[in-house]
C-alpha positions as a Markdown table, in Angstrom:
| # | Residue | x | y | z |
|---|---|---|---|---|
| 1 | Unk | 76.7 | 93.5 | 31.9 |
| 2 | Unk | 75.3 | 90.3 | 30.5 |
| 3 | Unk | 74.3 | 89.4 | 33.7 |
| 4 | Unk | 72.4 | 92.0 | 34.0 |
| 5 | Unk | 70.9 | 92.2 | 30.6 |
| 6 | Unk | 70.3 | 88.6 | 30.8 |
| 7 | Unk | 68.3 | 89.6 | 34.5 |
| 8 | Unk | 66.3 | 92.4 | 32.8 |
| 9 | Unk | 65.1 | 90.3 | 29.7 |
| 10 | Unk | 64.2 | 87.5 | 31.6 |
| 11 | Unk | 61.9 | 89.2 | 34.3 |
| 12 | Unk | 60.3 | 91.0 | 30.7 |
| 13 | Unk | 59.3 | 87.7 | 29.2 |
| 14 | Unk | 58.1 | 86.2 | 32.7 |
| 15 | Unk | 55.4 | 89.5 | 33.3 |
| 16 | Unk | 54.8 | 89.6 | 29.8 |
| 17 | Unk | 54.0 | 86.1 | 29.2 |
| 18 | Unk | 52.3 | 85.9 | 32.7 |
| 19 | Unk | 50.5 | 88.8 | 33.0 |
| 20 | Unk | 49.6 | 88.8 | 29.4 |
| 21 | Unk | 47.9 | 85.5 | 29.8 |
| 22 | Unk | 45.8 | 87.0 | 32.6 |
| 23 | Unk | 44.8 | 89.6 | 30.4 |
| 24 | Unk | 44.2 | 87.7 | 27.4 |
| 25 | Unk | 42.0 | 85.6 | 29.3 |
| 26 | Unk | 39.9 | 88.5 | 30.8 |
| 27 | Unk | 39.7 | 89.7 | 27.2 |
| 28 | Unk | 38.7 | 86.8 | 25.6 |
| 29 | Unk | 36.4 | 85.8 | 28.2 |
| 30 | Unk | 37.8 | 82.7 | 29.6 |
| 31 | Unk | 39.8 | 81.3 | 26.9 |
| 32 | Unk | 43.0 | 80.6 | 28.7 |
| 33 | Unk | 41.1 | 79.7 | 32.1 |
| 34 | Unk | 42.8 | 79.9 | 35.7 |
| 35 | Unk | 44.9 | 76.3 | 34.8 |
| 36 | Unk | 46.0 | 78.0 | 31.5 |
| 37 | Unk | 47.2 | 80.7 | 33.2 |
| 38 | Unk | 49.1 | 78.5 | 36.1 |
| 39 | Unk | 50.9 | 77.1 | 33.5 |
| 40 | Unk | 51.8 | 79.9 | 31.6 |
| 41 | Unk | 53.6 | 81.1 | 34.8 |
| 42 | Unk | 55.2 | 77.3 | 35.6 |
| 43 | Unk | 56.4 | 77.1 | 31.8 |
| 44 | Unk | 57.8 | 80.3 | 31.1 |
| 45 | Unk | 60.0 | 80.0 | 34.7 |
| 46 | Unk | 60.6 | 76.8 | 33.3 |
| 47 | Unk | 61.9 | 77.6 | 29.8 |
| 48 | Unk | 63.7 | 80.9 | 31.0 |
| 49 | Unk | 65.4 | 78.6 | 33.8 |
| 50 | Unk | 67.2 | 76.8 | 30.7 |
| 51 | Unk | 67.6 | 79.4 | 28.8 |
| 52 | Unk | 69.4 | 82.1 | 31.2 |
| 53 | Unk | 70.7 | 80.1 | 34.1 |
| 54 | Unk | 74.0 | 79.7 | 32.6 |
| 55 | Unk | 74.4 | 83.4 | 31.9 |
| 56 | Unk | 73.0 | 85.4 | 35.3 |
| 57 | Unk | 71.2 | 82.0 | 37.4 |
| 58 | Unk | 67.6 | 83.5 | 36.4 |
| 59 | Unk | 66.7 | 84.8 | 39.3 |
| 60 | Unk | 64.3 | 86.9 | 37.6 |
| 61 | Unk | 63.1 | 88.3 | 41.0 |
| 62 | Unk | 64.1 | 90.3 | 43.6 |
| 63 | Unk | 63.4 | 88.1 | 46.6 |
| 64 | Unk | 65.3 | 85.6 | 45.3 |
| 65 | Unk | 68.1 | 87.7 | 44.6 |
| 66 | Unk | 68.0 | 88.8 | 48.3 |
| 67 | Unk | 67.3 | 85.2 | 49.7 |
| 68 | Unk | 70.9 | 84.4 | 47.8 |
| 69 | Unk | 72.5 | 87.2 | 49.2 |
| 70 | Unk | 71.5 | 86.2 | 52.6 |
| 71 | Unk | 72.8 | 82.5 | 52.1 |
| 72 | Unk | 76.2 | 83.8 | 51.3 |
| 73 | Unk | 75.5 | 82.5 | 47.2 |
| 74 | Unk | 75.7 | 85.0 | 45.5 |
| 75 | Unk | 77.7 | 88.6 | 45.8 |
| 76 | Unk | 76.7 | 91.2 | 47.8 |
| 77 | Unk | 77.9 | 94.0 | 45.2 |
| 78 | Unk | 75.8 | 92.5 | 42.6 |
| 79 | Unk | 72.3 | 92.5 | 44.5 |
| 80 | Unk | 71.2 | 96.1 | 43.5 |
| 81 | Unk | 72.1 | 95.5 | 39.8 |
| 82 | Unk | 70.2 | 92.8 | 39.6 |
| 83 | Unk | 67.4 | 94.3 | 41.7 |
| 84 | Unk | 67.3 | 96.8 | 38.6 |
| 85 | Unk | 67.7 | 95.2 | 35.9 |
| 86 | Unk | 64.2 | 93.3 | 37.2 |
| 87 | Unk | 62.4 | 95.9 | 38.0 |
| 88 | Unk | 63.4 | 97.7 | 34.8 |
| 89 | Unk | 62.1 | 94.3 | 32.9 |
| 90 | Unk | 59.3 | 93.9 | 34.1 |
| 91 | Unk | 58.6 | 97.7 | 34.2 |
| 92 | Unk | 58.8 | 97.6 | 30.7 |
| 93 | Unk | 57.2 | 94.5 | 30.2 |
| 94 | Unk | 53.7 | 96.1 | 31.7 |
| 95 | Unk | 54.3 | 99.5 | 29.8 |
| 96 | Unk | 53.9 | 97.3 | 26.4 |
| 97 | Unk | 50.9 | 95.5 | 27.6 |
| 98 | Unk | 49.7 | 98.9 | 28.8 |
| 99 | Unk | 50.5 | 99.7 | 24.8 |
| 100 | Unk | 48.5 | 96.8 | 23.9 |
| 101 | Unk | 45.8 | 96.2 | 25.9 |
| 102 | Unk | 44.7 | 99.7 | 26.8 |
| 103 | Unk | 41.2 | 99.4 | 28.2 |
| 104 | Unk | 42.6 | 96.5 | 30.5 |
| 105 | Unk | 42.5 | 98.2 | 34.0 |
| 106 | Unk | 44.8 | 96.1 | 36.1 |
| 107 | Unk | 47.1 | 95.2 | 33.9 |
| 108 | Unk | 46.9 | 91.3 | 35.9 |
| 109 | Unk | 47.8 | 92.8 | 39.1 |
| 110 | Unk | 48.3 | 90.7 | 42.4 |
| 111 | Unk | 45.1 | 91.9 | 43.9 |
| 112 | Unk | 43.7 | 90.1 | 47.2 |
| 113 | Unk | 40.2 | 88.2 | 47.3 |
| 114 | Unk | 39.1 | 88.4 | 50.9 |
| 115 | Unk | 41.0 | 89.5 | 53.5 |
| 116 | Unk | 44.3 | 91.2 | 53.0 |
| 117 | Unk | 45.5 | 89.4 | 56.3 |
| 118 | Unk | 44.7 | 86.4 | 54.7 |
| 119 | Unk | 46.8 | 86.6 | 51.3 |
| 120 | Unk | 49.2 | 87.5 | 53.4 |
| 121 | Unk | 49.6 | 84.6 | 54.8 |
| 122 | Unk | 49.1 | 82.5 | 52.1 |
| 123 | Unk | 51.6 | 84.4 | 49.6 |
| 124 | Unk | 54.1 | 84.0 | 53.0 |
| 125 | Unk | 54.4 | 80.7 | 53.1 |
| 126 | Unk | 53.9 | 80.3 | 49.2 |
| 127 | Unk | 57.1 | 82.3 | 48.6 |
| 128 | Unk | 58.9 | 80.4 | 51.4 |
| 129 | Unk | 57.8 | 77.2 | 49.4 |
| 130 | Unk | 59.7 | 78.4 | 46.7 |
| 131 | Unk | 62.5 | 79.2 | 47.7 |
| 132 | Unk | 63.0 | 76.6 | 49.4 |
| 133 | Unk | 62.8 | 74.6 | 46.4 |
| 134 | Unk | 65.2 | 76.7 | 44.5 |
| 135 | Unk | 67.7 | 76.3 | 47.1 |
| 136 | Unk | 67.9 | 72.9 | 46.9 |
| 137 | Unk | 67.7 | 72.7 | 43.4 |
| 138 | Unk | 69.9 | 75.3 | 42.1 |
| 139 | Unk | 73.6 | 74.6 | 42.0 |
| 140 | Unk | 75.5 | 77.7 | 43.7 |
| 141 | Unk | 73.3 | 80.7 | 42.8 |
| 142 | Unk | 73.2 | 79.5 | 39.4 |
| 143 | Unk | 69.6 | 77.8 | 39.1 |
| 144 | Unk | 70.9 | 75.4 | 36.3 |
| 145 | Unk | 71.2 | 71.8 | 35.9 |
| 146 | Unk | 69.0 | 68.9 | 34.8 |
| 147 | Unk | 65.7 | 68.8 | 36.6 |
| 148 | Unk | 66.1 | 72.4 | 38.2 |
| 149 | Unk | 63.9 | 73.8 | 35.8 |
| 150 | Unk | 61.6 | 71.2 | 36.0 |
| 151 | Unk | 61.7 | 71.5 | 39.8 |
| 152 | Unk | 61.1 | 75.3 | 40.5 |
| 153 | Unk | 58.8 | 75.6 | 37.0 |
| 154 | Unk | 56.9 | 72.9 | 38.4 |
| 155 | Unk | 56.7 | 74.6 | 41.9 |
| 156 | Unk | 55.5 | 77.9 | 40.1 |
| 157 | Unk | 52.8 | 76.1 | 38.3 |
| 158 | Unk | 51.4 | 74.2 | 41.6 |
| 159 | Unk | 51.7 | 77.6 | 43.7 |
| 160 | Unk | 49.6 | 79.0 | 40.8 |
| 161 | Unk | 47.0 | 76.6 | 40.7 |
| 162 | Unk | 46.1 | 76.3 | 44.4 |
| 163 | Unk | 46.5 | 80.0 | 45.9 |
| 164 | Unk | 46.1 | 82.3 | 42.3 |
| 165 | Unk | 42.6 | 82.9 | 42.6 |
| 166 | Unk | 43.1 | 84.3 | 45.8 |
| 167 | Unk | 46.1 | 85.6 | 46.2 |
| 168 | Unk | 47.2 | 85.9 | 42.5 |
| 169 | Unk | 50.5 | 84.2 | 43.7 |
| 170 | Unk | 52.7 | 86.3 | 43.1 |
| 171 | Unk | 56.2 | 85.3 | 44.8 |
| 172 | Unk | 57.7 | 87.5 | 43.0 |
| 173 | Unk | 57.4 | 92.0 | 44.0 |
| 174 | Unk | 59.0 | 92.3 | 40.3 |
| 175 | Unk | 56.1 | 90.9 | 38.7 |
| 176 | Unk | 53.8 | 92.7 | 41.0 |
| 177 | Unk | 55.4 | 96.0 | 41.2 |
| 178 | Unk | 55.2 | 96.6 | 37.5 |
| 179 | Unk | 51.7 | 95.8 | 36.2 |
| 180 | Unk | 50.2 | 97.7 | 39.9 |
| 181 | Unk | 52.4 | 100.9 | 39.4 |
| 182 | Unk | 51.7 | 101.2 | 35.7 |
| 183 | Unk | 47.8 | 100.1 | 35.6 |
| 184 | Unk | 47.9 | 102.5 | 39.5 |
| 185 | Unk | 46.2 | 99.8 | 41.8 |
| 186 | Unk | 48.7 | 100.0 | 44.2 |
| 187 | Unk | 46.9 | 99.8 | 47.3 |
| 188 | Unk | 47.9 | 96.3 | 48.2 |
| 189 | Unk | 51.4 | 96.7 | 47.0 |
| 190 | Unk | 53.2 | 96.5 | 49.9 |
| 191 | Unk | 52.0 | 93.7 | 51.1 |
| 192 | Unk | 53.7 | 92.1 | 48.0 |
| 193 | Unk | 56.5 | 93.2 | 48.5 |
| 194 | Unk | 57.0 | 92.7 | 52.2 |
| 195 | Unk | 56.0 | 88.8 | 52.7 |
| 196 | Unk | 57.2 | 87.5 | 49.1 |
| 197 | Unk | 60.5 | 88.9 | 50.3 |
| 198 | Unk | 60.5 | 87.9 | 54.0 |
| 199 | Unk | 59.1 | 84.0 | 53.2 |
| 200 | Unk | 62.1 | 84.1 | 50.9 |
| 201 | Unk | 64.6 | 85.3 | 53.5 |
| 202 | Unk | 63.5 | 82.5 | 56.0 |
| 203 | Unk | 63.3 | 80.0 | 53.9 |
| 204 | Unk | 67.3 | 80.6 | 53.7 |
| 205 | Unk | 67.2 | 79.2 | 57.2 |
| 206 | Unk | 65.0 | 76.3 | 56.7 |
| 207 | Unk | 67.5 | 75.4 | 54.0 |
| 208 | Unk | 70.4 | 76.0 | 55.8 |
| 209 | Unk | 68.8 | 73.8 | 59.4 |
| 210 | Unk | 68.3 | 70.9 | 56.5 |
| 211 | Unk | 72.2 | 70.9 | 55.6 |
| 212 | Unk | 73.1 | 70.9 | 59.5 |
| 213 | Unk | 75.0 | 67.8 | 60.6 |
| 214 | Unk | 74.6 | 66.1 | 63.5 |
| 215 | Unk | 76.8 | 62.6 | 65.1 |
| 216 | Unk | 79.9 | 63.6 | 62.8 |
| 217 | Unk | 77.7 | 62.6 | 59.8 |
């Protein structure tokens, strides 16, 4: 149960620090700026990476979850528990800045600029990015070690910078599920959903044709 526990409080602090920094910054006009709210997302993955991967491999997100399941790291009976217990994190995490921020009407939503087509795309290949990343940083499905926080928080942040404004970069349908089901702009949501988990699942592939050996080396 610590697993999961560890899985749902996680996923909370990563929407509530992230998408509280979005709205903070709407609020406040600025304050934070877009940077400020890149790093807020590369940081918190970061410090929760440290913090939790000894206890349930912070995953804190659903596609990653999946992606280990896929690569044969991580146990099949455990996927839907931990599927819940980050949903139900950041679920809860967007029902207190709901509490808090009231007026705030997406609640920092993944929303696309542009063409939906288009963040798509980007969010695709962002998410596949990731992963990749984590696979070949974390050690079994446990996303621990000396510079794997570094590596993925890092990864987070520079995904953030580049593609946030349009995409709002999310990687991650936990952390856009909650704040678009609770503020109710869900008309992009499964888009989210789908490619964040499909560039996760190939990027299982990519990983695994980068371990394949070749001349009996």
């Amino acid at each position: 149960m610590r697993r999961y526990f560890a899985e749902c409080l996680g996923t909370f602090i990563l929407v509530f620090c992230g998408t509280g920094a979005i709205m903070i910054n709407h609020e406040m006009g600025g304050i934070i700026t877009h940077p400020g709210v890149a790093a807020t997302f590369g940081l918190v993955v970061m410090v929760l990476i440290y913090t939790l991967g000894d206890v349930s491999g912070c995953h804190i997100n659903p596609a990653v979850t999946i992606a280990f399941t896929i690569a044969g790291r991580f146990p099949p009976a455990r996927l839907l528990p931990y599927i819940a217990s980050q949903l139900a994190g950041a679920l809860l995490a967007s029902l207190l800045l709901r509490a808090l921020f009231p007026a705030n009407a997406t609640l920092g939503s993944t929303l696309p600029v542009g063409p939906a087509l288009r963040a798509g795309i980007i969010e695709f290949f962002l998410s596949f990015f990731l992963m990749l990343v984590i696979m070949r940083a974390a050690t079994g499905s446990k996303e621990q070690g000396l510079f794997a926080g570094v590596a993925i928080g890092a990864t987070v942040l520079l995904e953030a910078l580049f593609a946030g404004p349009v995409t709002g970069a999310s990687m991650n349908p936990a952390r856009s599920l909650a704040p678009a089901v609770i503020s109710g702009h869900t008309e992009y949501l499964w888009l989210y959903l789908v490619v964040t988990t499909a560039g996760m699942a190939l990027a299982v592939f990519a990983w695994k044709g980068l371990h394949l050996k070749t001349g009996g080396k």
